[in-house]
C-alpha positions as CSV (number, residue, x, y, z in Angstrom):
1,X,29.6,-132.4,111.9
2,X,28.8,-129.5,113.9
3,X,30.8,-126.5,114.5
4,X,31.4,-127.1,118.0
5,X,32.9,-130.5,117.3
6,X,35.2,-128.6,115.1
7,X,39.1,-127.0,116.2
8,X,38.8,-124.1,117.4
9,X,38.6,-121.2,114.1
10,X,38.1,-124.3,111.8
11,X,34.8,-123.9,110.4
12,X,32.3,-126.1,108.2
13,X,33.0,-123.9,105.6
14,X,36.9,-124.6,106.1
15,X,36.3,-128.2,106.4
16,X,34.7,-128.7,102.8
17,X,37.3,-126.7,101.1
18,X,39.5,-129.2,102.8
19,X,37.7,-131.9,100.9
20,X,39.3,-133.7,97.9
21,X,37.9,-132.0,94.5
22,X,38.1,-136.2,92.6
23,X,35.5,-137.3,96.1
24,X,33.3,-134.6,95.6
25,X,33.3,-135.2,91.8
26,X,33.3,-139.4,92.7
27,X,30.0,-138.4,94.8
28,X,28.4,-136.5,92.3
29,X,29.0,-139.4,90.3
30,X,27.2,-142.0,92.7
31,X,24.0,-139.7,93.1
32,X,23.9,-139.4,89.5
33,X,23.8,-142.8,88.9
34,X,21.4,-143.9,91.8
35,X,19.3,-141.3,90.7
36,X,19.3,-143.0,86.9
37,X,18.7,-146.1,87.9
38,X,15.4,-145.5,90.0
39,X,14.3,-143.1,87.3
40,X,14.9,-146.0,84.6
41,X,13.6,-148.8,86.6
42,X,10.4,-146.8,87.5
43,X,9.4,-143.8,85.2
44,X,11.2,-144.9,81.9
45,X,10.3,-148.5,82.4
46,X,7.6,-148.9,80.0
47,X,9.1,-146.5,76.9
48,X,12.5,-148.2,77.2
49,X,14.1,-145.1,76.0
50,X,16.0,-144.8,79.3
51,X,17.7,-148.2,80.0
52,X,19.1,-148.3,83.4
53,X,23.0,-148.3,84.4
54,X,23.5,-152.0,84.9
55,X,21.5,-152.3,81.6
56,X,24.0,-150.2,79.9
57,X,26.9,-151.9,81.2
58,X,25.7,-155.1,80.7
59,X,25.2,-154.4,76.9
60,X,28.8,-153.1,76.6
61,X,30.4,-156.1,78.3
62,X,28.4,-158.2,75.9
63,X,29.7,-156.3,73.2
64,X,33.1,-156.5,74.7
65,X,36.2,-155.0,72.8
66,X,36.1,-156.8,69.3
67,X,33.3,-154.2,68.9
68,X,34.4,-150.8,70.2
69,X,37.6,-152.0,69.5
70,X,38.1,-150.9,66.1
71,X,34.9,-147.8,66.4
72,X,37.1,-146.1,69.1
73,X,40.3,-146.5,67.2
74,X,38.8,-144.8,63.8
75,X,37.0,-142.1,65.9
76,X,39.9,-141.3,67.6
77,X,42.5,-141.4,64.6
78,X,40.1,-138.7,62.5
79,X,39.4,-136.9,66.2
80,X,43.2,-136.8,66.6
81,X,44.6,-136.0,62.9
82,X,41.5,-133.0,62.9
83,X,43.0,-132.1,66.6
84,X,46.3,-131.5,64.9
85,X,46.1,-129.8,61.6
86,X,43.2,-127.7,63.3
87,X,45.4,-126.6,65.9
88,X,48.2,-126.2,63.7
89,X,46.8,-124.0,61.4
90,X,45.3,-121.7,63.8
91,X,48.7,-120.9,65.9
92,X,50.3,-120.6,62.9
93,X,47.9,-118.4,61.5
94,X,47.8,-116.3,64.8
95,X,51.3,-115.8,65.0
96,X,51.0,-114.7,61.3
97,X,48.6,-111.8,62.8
98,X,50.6,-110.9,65.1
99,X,53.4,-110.1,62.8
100,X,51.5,-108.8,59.7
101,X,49.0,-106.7,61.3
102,X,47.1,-106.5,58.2
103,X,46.3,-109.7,58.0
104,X,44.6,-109.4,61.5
105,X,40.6,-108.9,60.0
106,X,40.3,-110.8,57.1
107,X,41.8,-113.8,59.4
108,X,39.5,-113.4,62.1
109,X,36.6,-113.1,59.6
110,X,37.7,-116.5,58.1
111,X,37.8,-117.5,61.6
112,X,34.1,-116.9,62.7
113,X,32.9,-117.9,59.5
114,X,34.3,-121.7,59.9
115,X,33.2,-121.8,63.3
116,X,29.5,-120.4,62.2
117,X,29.7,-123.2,59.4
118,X,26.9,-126.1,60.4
119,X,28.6,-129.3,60.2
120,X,25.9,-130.7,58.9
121,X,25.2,-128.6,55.9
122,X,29.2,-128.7,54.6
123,X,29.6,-131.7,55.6
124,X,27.8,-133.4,52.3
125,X,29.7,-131.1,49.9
126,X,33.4,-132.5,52.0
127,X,31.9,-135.9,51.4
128,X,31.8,-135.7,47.5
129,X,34.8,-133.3,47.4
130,X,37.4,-135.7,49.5
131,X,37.7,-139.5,49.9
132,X,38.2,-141.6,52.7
133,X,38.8,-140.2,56.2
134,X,39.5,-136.8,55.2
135,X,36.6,-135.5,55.3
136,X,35.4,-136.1,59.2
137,X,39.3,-134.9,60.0
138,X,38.5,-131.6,58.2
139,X,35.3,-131.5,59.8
140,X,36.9,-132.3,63.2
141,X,40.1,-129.5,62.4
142,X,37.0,-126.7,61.8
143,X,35.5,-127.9,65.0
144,X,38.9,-126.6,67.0
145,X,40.5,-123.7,64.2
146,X,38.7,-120.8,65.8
147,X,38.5,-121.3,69.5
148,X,42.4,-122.3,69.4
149,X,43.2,-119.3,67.3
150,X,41.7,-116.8,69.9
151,X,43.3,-118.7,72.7
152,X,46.5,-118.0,71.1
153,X,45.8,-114.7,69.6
154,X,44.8,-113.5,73.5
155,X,47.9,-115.4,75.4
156,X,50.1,-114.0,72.4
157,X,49.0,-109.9,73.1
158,X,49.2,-111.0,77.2
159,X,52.9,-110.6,77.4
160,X,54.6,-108.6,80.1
161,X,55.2,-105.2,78.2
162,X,58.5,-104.8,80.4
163,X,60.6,-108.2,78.9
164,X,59.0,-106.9,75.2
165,X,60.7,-103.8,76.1
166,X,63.8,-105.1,76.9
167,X,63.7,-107.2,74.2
168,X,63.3,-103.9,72.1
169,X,66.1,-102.0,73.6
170,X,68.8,-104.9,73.4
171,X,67.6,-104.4,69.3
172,X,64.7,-107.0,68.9
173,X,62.3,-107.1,66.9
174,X,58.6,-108.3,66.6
175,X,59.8,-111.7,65.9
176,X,62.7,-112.1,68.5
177,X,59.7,-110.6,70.6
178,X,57.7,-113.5,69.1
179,X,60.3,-116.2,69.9
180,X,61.6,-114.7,73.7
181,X,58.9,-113.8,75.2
182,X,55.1,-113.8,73.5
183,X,55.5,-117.7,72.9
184,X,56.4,-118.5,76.6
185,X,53.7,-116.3,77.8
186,X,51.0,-116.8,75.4
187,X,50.9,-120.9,76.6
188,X,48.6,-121.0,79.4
189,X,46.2,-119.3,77.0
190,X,46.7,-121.8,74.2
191,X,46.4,-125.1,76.5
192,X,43.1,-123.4,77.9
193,X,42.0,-123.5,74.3
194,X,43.3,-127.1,73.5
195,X,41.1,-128.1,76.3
196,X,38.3,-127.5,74.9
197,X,39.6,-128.5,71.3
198,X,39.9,-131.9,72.1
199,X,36.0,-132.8,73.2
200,X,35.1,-130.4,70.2
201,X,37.7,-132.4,67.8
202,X,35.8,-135.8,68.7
203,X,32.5,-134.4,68.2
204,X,33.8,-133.3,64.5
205,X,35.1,-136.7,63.9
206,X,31.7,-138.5,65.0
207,X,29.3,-135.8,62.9
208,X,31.4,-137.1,60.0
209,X,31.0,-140.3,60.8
210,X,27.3,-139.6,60.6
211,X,27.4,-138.5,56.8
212,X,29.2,-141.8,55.8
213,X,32.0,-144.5,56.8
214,X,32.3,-148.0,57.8
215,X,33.5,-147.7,60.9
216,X,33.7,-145.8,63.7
217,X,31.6,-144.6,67.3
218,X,29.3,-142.2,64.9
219,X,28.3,-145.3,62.5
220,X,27.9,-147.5,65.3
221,X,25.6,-145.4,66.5
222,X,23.6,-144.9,63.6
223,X,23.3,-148.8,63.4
224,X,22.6,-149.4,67.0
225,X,19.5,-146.4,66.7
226,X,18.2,-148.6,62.8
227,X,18.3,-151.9,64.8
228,X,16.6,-150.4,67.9
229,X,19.3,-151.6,70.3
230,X,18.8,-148.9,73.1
231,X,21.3,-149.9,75.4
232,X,23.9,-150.1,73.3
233,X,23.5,-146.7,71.5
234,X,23.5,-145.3,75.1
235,X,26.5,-147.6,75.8
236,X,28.1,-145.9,72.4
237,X,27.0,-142.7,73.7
238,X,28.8,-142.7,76.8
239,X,32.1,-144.3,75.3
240,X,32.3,-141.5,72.8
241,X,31.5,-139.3,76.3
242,X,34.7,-140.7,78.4
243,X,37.2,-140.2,74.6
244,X,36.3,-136.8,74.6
245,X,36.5,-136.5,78.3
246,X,40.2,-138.3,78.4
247,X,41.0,-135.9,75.4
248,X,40.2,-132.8,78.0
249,X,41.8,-134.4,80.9
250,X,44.9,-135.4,79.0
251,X,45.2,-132.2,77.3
252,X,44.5,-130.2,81.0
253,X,47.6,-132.7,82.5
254,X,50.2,-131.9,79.7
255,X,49.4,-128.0,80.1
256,X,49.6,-128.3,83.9
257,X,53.3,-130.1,83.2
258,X,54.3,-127.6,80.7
259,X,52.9,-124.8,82.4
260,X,53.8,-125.1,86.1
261,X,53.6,-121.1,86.6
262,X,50.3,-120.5,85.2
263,X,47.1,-120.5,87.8
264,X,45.6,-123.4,88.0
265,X,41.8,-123.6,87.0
266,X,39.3,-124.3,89.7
């Protein structure tokens, strides 16, 4: 469309900001695809590394639910229990800073040194030190401690100095300050932090699914690679992909509800 077949002062510009943000995303999407499927029909025909789209989804109706089934439902379990205690612990601990100043270094350091952990190297040691589950939901409550406790550390310090004032002259203290105002205010910070939890939760729960288990996305997909079923560990891939991209958007939507003051991202 050309500018002169535009209103008068309405510009192209003005015309694709006026364009729904889930059709530009559902174009992206189409390209993307097309653009797989010639490149695995043509260039990645003959390594069958790169199956094609329809090959993918073929494979995953085949397997149907009996299969992912019960793999989606451990992943997420361990991805959700790790979500929680994670997330726990690091806004409990942060409030903890904010009240016992003191504690503010030693915290942090214990923060950056989880985060700097490689999964795979503790990993083992969780493995002979805990049974069951627990350790790919430890694993997947490291992979969310230390981004959620700077979210909340950062939305906790971003309070509106005037209400903590008030709060101070009616005779509060740091925790009625806590409770009234920093709490309220430090939100949009913290659901900015669980947003990116949840994706780095799942990831957790799948790396320990790699270092043992019987079920779950992580051990599918270590089967799926032994047995050289290539559709099917990209079809694994791409499920474990959408959970961790549901996690995000589920996470975004209960942040935008609880949070209806707070900018919205763009």
């Amino acid at each position: 469309m050309s500018n002169a077949t535009l209103p008068p002062g309405y510009s192209a510009a003005n015309a694709r900001r006026h364009v729904p943000a889930w059709v530009l995303s559902l174009a992206g999407v189409a390209v993307l695809l097309v653009v797989w499927q010639i490149l695995g029909s043509t260039v990645f025909e003959k390594g069958r590394a790169v199956p094609t789209p329809t090959a993918v989804v073929r494979q995953v109706f085949k397997d149907g639910w009996h299969f992912y089934g019960p793999n989606i439902g451990a992943t997420l379990s361990e991805a959700f229990k790790g979500w929680l205690w994670g997330n726990a612990l690091a806004i409990a601990i942060a409030m903890l800073v904010l009240l016992g100043q003191a504690f503010e270094r030693p915290v942090l350091q214990l923060g950056v040194a989880s985060y700097c952990l490689p999964p795979l190297a503790i990993g083992p040691i969780l493995v002979l030190a805990f049974k069951g589950d627990t350790p790919k939901v430890i694993l997947a409550a490291m992979a969310v401690f230390f981004t959620t406790l700077i979210g909340m550390l950062i939305g906790l310090r971003s309070s509106d100095p005037t209400s903590l004032d008030l709060v101070r002259a009616y005779g509060g203290g740091a925790r009625k300050q806590l409770t009234k105002v920093r709490l309220r205010a430090s939100l949009p910070s913290l659901f900015a932090a669980l947003r990116i939890a949840a994706p780095a939760a799942v990831l957790g729960a799948i790396i320990g699914e790699y270092l043992g288990g019987d079920r779950g996305l992580g051990v599918a997909m270590i089967n799926s690679e032994q047995a050289l079923e290539v559709a099917r560990t990209w079809g694994i891939a791409l499920t474990a992909t959408a959970l961790a991209g549901a996690g995000y958007g589920v996470t975004a939507l209960v942040g935008r509800w609880l949070t209806p003051w707070a900018p919205k991202p763009r």
